[in-house]
Residue, then its C-alpha position, 0 to 999 in steps of 0.5 A: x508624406x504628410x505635414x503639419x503645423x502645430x504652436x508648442x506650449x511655448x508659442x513658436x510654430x513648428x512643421x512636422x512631416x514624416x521621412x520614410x527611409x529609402x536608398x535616398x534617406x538614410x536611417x538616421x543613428x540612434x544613441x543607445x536611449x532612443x528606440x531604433x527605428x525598423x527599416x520602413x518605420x521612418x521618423x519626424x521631422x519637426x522643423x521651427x518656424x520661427x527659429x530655424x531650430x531642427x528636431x528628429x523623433x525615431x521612430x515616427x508614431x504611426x498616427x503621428x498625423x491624428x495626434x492633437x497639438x499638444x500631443x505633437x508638442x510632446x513629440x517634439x520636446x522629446x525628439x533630437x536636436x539637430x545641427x544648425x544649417x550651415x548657410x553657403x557662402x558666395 
């Protein structure tokens, strides 16, 4: 697994890593406009720093990791919303 961390074009700061399936993980669902992703293919995972916002791109590009900020900018901005954490109470 490799991450990264990269600045959008609007300046935030987001980490990217990618998730290979497994009994552990799941593949996540797919709507009918993304491409659905091969066992073993996985995905990314763009996470926000500043935000806390969450983000999903099935299938994960195989050379996701060489791709320069800009390129991975593109990625996120394409890549799925995902539900706020919901945070525990005590």
């Amino acid at each position: 697994m490799a991450l990264r961390e990269f600045a959008d074009a609007r300046g935030l700061q987001w980490a990217v890593w990618d998730v290979i399936p497994s009994m552990y993980y799941p593949q996540p669902r797919t709507t009918p406009t993304e491409h659905a992703a091969s066992d073993g293919d996985g995905w990314l995972a763009f996470e926000c720093l500043d935000t806390g916002e969450r983000r999903r791109f099935v299938p994960a590009p195989r050379d996701w990791h060489l791709r320069s900020d800009a390129e991975l900018g593109l990625l996120c901005a394409d890549a799925l919303p995902l539900p706020r954490r919901r945070r525990l109470t005590e």
